[in-house]
N, C-alpha and C positions, 0 to 999 in steps of 0.2 A: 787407617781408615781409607776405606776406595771412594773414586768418585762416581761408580756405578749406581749407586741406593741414591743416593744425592740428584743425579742425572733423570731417574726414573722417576724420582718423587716431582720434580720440575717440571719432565714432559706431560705423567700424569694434573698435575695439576692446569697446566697450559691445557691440556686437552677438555678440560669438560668447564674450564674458562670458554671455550672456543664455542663449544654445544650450548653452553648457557646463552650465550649472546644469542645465536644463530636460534637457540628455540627461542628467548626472546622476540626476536625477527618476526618471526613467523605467529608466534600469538600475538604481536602486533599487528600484521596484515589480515588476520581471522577475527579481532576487534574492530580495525577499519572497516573490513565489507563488512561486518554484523554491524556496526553504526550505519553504517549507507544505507545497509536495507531494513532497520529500526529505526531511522534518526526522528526524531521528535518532531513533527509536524501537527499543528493544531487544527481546528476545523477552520479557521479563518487564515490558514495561510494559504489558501487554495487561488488558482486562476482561470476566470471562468473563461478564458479565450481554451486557453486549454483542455480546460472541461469542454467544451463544445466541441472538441474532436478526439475526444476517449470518446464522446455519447453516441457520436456516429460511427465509430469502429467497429466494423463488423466482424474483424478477427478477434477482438475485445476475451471473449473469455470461449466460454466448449460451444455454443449452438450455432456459432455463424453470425448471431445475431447482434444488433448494436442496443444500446441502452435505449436508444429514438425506438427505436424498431416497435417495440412492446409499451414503452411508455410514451409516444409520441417524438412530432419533434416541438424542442424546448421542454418535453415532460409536463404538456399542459393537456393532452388529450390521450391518454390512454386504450390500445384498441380491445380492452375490455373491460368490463365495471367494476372487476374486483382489483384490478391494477391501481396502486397509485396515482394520483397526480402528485408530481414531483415537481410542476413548478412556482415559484414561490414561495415552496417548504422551507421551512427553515433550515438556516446552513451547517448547523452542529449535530442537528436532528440527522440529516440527508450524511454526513461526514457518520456520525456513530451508529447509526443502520447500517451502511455500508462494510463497516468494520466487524458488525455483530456477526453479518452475513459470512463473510471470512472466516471471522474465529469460532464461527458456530453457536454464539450465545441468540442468533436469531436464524429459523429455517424453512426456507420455500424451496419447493421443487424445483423449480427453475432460478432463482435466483441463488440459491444458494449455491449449484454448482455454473452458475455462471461466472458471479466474483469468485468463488477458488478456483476456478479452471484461469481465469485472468491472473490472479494473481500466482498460479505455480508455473504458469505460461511468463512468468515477468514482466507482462503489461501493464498491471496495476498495486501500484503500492504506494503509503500513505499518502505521498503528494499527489497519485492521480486520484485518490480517493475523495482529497479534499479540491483538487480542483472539477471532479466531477459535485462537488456538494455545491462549490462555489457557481455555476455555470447555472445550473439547476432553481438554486434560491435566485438567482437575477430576476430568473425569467417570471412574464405577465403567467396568469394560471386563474382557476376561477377561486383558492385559497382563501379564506379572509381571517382576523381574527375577533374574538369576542367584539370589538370594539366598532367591527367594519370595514377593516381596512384590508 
């Protein structure tokens, strides 16, 4: 018997040991940034120092314009009546709006492709979302609820 069939069966085998690791590898690195840019963030893990300067960014998404811009600043005076007031909104409210607007289960002309223009520009994602929610509910606004407050 040769040692050729013997030889060939070893390198073959060594060989797609070798691609296995190696795609391995690389579906692990294609997991990692797909966790980074999905990682689970809640509405209250947000920081509203943060948030206060996603709001003012005027590269923020496609129109030039910042979140201030249209909803005021702190999102308590809006420069038109049909705008939001966004401050003192609620913070889970202001986080899964935001998100609807992105994934298209919520749609306005202008804000809709403002957060998808942010977010395929890579400025905004779940954590600036949620510290744009957090920034937002801080803030004094004329808001109240059932109760008065």
């Amino acid at each position: 018997m040769t040692k050729r069939p013997l030889a060939i069966a070893l390198t073959l085998i060594l060989s797609l040991g070798i691609a296995a690791c190696s795609q391995g590898e690389s579906e692990h690195a294609g997991a990692e940034a797909h966790k980074a840019k999905f990682e689970h963030v809640t509405a209250y893990d947000g920081d509203a120092a943060r948030g206060e300067k996603i709001a003012a960014d005027k590269k923020l998404g496609t129109t030039g314009q910042a979140c201030i811009d249209c909803h005021g600043i702190g999102g308590a005076k809006p420069i038109d009546v049909t705008y939001p007031v966004l401050a003192g909104q609620y913070q889970d409210y202001l986080f899964h709006s935001i998100q609807q607007y992105r994934d298209g289960g919520r749609e306005h002309a202008l804000m809709t492709n403002q957060i998808k223009g942010a977010v395929e520009a890579g400025r905004l994602d779940n954590q600036g979302i949620a510290d744009l929610a957090a920034y937002f509910a801080k803030q004094q606004g004329p808001l109240g609820d059932l109760h008065g407050r």
